[in-house]
C-alpha positions, 0 to 999 in steps of 0.5 A: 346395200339394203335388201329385202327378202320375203320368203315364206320358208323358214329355212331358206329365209334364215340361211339366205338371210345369213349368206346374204349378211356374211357378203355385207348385205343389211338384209331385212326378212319377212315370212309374208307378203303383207309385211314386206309391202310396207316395209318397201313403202315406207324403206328404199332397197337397192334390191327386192327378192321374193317367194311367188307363193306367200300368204295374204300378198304373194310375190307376184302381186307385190311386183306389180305394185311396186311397179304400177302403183309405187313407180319403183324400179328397184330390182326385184328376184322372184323366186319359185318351186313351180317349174311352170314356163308361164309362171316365169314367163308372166313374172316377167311380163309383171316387171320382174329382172330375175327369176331363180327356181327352188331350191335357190343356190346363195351363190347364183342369187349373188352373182345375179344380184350383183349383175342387176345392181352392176346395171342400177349404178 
């Protein structure tokens, strides 16, 4: 299983990188929105997890291009510090399947992950 993960803290990127690896998981990691949207064009991801607040392209918008411009229905995990129902509810609304709030417990993100790939296959 291929996964993209676009998280701009380090700490949380590299750790959630390595959990995410020591499952069998490929795990390819960008600190910025920019990046990870090429990647997504040009590579297909069983599952696409992302920090809401990143620079240059934040989470929400790289959602919405995933699915409005690239049609894609790859699962996507947003995750947030912000405790604001709107937000969630309006990453919802963009297409998000999941939404965790920060700090990310690995082992909830796993189990998500893997009900939403249970429900791709």
């Amino acid at each position: 299983m291929k996964i993209i993960l676009a998280e701009v803290n380090d700490l949380l990127r590299k750790s959630l990188s390595f959990f995410l690896g020591s499952k069998g998981f490929e795990v390819d990691q960008f600190d910025n929105g920019k990046d990870a949207l090429e990647a997504i064009k040009t590579h297909e991801y069983d599952i696409i997890l992302t920090d809401i607040n990143m620079p240059g392209i934040n989470g929400m918008e790289m959602t919405q291009y995933v699915r409005t411009v690239l049609k894609h229905q790859t699962p996507i995990i947003i995750f947030t510090s912000s405790n604001i129902e709107q937000t969630e509810l309006d990453s919802f609304d963009i297409g998000a399947n999941e939404f965790i709030p920060k700090p990310v417990s690995p082992a909830v993100l796993l189990v998500r992950m893997n009900k939403l790939l249970k429900q791709v296959n």
